[in-house]
N, C-alpha and C positions, 0 to 999 in steps of 0.2 A: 504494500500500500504506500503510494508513494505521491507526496503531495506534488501540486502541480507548480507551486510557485516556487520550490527547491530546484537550485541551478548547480551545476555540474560545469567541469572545462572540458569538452573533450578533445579528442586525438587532434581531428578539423579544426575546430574552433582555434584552438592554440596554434596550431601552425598557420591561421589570415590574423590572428591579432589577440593578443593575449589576455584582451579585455573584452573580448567576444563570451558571451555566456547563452547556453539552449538550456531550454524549460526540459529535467528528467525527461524521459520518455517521450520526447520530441524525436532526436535522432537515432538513429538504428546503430546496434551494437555500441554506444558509444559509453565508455569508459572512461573514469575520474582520471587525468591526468597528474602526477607528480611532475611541477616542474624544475627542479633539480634534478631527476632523474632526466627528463628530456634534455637538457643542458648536458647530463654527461655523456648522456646518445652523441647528441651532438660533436663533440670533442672525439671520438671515436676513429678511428684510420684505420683501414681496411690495409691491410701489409699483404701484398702479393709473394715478394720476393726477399728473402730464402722463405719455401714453402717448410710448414712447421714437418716433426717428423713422424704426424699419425699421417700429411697429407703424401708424405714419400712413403712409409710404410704402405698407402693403399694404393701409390702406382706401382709398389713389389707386386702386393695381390695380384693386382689385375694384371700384369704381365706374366705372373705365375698361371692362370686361370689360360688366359691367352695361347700359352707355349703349352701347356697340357692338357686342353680341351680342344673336341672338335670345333674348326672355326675355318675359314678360306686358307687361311696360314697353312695350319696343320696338315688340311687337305693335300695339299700341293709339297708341304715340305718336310711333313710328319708331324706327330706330336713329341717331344720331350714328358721324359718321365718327373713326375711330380719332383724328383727330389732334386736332379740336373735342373729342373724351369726354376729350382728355388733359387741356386747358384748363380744360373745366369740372369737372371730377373733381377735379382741383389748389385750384380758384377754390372749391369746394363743401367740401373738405376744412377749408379753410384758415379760411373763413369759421364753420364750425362748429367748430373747433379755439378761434377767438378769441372767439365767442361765450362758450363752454362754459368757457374758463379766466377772463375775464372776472366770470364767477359764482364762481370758486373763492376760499375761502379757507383760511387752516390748520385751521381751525375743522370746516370742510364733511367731511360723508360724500364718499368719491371714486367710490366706487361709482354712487353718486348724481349726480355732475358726469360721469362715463362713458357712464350712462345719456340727460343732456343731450347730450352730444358723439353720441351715435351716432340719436337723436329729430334735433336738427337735420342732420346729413348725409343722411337720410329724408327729412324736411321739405323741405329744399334741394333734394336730389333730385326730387322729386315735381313740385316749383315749377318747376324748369328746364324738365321736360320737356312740361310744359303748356302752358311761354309759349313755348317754340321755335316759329318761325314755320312753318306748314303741318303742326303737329301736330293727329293725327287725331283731334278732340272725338268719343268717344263718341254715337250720337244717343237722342233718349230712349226709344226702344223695341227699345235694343240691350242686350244682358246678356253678361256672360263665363262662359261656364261654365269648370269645374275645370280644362280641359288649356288656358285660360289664349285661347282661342278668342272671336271673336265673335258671337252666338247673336240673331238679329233676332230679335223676337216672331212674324213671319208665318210665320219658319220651323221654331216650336213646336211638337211634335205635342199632339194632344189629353191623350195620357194625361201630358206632366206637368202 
């Protein structure tokens, strides 16, 4: 039960003018704002660059997940066994991490040194799984099509 003439700041309100006030249950979802907490939102800087180490630990994963699960990669150049994708998933991260801060400076866009970090763990990636030994070269008269498949040329039909 909430009377009508009790006023509230909310989310909106506070951000056109801090002396803006809506009648409770006028606006939808809106919520008492703390404005010292907003002030310290505010204050806030989003830091891209060096990424913390749960965010490099989860580009391990997924380059683990990557090299040992079925995926185009794998198709074509095998999969690595879980405990090999861990070594080089680790070895791959770690090498692109160094490269990538190597180029950083205070000066640097980090967006930009992000964009290096995540080009070489591609890069790297790609390279490993070509030079793995008994990885499967591609032959020249072989294409992938979309669902990430081998597609010979003899076995083309006319119409494409």
């Amino acid at each position: 039960m909430s009377d009508p003439e009790t006023t509230t700041v909310t989310a909106a309100a506070h951000e056109k003018s801090p002396a803006v006030m809506e009648p409770q249950g006028k606006a939808q979802d809106s919520k008492p704002v703390d404005i010292k907490e907003t002030e310290k939102l505010s204050n806030v800087a989003l830091q891209i660059w060096p990424p913390t180490q749960r965010t490099r630990d989860a580009v391990i994963k997924r380059l683990v997940e990557t090299l040992s699960s079925t995926s185009v990669l794998t198709k074509r150049y095998g999969k690595f066994p879980v405990d090999e994708a861990s070594v080089v998933a680790k070895s791959i991260e770690e090498e692109a991490f160094s490269m990538a801060d190597a180029s950083f400076s205070p000066e640097s866009d980090r967006i930009e040194i992000l964009q290096v970090y995540s080009k070489e763990i591609s890069k790297r990636m790609l390279d490993t799984v070509k030079a793995r030994p008994g990885a499967a070269a591609p032959s020249a008269s072989a294409a992938v099509d979309s669902s990430g498949e081998e597609v010979h040329s003899a076995s083309v039909s006319a119409d494409a």
